[in-house]
NUMAR-844001 format. One line per field, with one value per residue (C-alpha): residue in three letters; x, z, y. Coordinates in steps of 0.5 Angstrom, whole numbers, plus 2048, in hexadecimal, padded with zeros to 3 digits. Layout:
<nodes>
type = c(Ala,...)
c1 = c(X,...)
c3 = c(Z,...)
c2 = c(Y,...)
</nodes>
This chain:
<nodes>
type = c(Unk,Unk,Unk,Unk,Unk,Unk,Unk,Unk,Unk,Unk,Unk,Unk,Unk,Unk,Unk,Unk,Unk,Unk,Unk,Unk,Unk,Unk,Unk,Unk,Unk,Unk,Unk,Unk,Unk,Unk,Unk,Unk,Unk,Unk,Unk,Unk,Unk,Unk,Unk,Unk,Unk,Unk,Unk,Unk,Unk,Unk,Unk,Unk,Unk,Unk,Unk,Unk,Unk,Unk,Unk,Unk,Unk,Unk,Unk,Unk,Unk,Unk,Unk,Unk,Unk,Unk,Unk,Unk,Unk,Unk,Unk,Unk,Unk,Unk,Unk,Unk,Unk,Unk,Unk,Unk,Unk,Unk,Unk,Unk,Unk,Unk,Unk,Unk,Unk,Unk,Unk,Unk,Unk,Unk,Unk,Unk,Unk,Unk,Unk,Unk,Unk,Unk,Unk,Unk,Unk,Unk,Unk,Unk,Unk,Unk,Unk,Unk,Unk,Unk,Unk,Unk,Unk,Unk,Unk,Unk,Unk,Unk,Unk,Unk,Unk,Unk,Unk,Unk,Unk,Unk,Unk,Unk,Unk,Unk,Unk,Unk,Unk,Unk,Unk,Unk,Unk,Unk,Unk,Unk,Unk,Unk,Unk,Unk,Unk,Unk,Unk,Unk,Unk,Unk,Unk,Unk,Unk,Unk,Unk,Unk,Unk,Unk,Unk,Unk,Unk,Unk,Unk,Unk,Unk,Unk)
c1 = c(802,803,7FE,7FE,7FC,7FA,7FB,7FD,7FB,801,801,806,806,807,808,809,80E,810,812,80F,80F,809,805,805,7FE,7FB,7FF,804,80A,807,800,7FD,7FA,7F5,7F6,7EF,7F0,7F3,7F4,7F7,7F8,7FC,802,7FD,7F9,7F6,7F7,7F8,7F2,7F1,7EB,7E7,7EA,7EA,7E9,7E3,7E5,7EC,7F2,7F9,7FB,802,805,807,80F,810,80F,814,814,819,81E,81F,81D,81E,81A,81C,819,81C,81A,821,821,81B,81E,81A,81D,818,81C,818,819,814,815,80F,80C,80E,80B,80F,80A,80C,806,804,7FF,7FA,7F3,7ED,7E6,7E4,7EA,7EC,7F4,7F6,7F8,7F4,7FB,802,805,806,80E,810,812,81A,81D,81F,826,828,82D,833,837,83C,838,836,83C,840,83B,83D,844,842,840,845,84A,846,845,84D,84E,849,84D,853,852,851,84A,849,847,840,83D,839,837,839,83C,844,847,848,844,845,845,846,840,841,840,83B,83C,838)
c3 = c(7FB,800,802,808,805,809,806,808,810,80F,80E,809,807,800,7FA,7F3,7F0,7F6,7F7,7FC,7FF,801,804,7FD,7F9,7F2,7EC,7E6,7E6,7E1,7E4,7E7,7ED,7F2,7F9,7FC,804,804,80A,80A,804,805,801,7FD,7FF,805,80C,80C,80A,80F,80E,814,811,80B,806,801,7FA,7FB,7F6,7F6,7EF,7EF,7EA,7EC,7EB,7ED,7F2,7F7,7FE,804,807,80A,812,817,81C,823,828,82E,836,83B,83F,83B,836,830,82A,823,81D,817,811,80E,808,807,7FF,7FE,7F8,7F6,7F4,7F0,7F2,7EB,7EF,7F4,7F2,7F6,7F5,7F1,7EC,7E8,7E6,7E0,7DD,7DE,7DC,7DB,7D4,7D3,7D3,7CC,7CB,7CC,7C5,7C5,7C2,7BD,7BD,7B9,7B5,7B9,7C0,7BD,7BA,7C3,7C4,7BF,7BF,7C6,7C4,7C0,7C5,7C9,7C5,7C3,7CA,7CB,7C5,7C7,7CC,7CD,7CE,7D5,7D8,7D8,7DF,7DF,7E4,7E1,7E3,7E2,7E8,7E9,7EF,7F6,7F7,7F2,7F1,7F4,7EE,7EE,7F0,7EC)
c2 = c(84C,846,841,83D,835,82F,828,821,824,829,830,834,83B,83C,841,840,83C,83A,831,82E,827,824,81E,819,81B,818,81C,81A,81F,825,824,82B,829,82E,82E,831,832,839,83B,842,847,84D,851,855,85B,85B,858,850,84C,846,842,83E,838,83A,83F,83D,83E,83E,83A,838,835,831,82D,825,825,81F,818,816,813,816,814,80E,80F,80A,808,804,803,800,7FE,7FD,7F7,7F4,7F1,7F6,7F9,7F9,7FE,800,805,809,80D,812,813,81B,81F,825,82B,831,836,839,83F,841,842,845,847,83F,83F,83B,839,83C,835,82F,82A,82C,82B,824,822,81F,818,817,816,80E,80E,808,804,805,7FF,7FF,7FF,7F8,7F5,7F6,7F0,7EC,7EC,7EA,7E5,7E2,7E3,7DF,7D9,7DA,7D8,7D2,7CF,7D0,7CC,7C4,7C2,7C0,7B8,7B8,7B7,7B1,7AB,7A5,7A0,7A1,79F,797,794,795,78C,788,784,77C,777,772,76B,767)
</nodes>
């Protein structure tokens, strides 16, 4: 069975556990989203389903893989002999879709959510992990020993002046 959908004002035909990528719509990766506006149903028994716009009572379910944005596209707009150029980029926001099924007749999705995924295990870390940066660090302060202490800079008035100042007559 196949549908014909319409969402992000592009149409796509789709079937179960088909990927597609879509205009950016609200959704975690796992969520189920329901997309209403069907426009055509066909593949079962029977002559294809079209509706005028849509078919009332009909579903496509599909789980939210993941958020992305496209490629990058460039736009440049130039005028000969006027001295006009402007360049932009755009990357569109994409939602990528796996259609779970096509629901007629009122139906609801078989599952409201997907599982959620388990948190990622945090690793400790070991000894010898810590003891790298502190063998560092003694490498470094042997250095900065080793060397002579720099002359500090200061402003003060080590240099002898320019003219000698006149004595005074009394």
């Amino acid at each position: 069975m196949f549908a014909v959908i319409r969402t992000g004002g592009k149409q796509y035909r789709v079937a179960p556990n088909d990927i597609i990528e879509i205009e950016r719509i609200a959704g975690e990766p796992g969520d189920i989203i329901e997309l209403g506006e069907v426009l055509l149903l066909g593949g079962g028994e029977g002559a294809p389903k079209a509706g005028s716009p849509a078919i009332s009572g009909a579903l496509v379910a599909a789980e939210v893989v993941e958020q992305k944005r496209g490629d990058k596209i460039i736009v440049f707009k130039k005028k000969r002999r006027k001295n006009y150029r402007r360049k932009n980029g755009h990357r569109q926001l994409l939602t990528l879709l796996r259609i779970t099924e096509i629901l007629t007749d009122g139906q609801k999705p078989s599952k409201a959510k997907a599982a959620p995924r388990p948190e990622p295990k945090k690793v400790e870390k070991k000894a010898a992990d810590t003891a790298k940066p502190a063998k560092l660090a003694k490498k470094t302060e042997a250095k900065a020993a080793a060397k002579p202490m720099a002359k500090p800079a200061t402003k003060t008035k080590d240099k002898a002046p320019a003219k000698a100042p006149k004595p005074k007559k009394d």
